[in-house]
N, C-alpha and C positions, 0 to 999 in steps of 0.2 A: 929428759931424753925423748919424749915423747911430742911434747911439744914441735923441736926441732926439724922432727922426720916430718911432718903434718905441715909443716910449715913445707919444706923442700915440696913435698909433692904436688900441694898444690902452687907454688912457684913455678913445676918444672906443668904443670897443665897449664899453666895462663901464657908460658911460653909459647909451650905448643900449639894452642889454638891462635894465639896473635901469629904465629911463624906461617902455618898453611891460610893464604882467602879461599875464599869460597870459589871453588869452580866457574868459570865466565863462560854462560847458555850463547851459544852462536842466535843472534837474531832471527825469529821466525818471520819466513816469505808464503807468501799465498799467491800463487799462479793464478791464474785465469780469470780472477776479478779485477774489472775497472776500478777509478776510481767510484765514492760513489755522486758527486758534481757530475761526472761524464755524460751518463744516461740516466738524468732522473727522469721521470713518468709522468705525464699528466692525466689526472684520469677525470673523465667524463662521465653523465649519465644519459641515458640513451630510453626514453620511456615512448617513441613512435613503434606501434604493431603490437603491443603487447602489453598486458594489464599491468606487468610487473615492471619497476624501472631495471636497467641492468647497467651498473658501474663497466665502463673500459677504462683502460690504462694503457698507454701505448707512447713511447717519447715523440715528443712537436715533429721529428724529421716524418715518423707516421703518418701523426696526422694532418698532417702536407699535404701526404701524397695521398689519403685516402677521403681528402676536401676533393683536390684535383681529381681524382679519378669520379666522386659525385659527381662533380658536376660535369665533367667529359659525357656521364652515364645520361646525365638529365638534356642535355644538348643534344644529345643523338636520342632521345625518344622526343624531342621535341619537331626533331626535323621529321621522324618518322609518323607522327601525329600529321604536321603540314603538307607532306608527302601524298597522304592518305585522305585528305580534305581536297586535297589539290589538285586528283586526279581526275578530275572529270573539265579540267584545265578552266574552271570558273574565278581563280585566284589570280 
């Protein structure tokens, strides 16, 4: 008699757990990050002025602009060097 019940209960548990799956988690989203392909970084070392080298890191469209803005910087102290030689209009 004992057997039997033993048997049902667990019968009527294998039921029940095969009967409910497990809960289905909604996909987790993360806002405000790119991919990370989109803006990876290049980073540089920069050891002119100062005893210590210093790592940057800045993505290529950076440092683009902050080649171009050099040398924009060094053209205009060049001109202003020639400027300054110049003026006593022996050039």
């Amino acid at each position: 008699m004992l057997v039997p019940l033993i048997v049902s209960a667990a019968l009527a548990a294998a039921q029940q757990s095969a009967a409910a799956p497990p809960p289905v988690q909604p996909p987790i989203t993360v806002t405000g990050q790119q991919p990370p392909s989109a803006e990876q970084k290049v980073c540089k070392w920069s050891g002119t002025g100062t005893m210590f080298p210093k790592r940057i890191c800045m993505t290529p469209d950076d440092w683009a602009k902050a080649e171009s803005t050099a040398e924009g910087d060094i053209q205009r102290m060049r001109e202003i060097q020639h400027g300054a030689r110049c003026s006593d209009f022996r050039c």
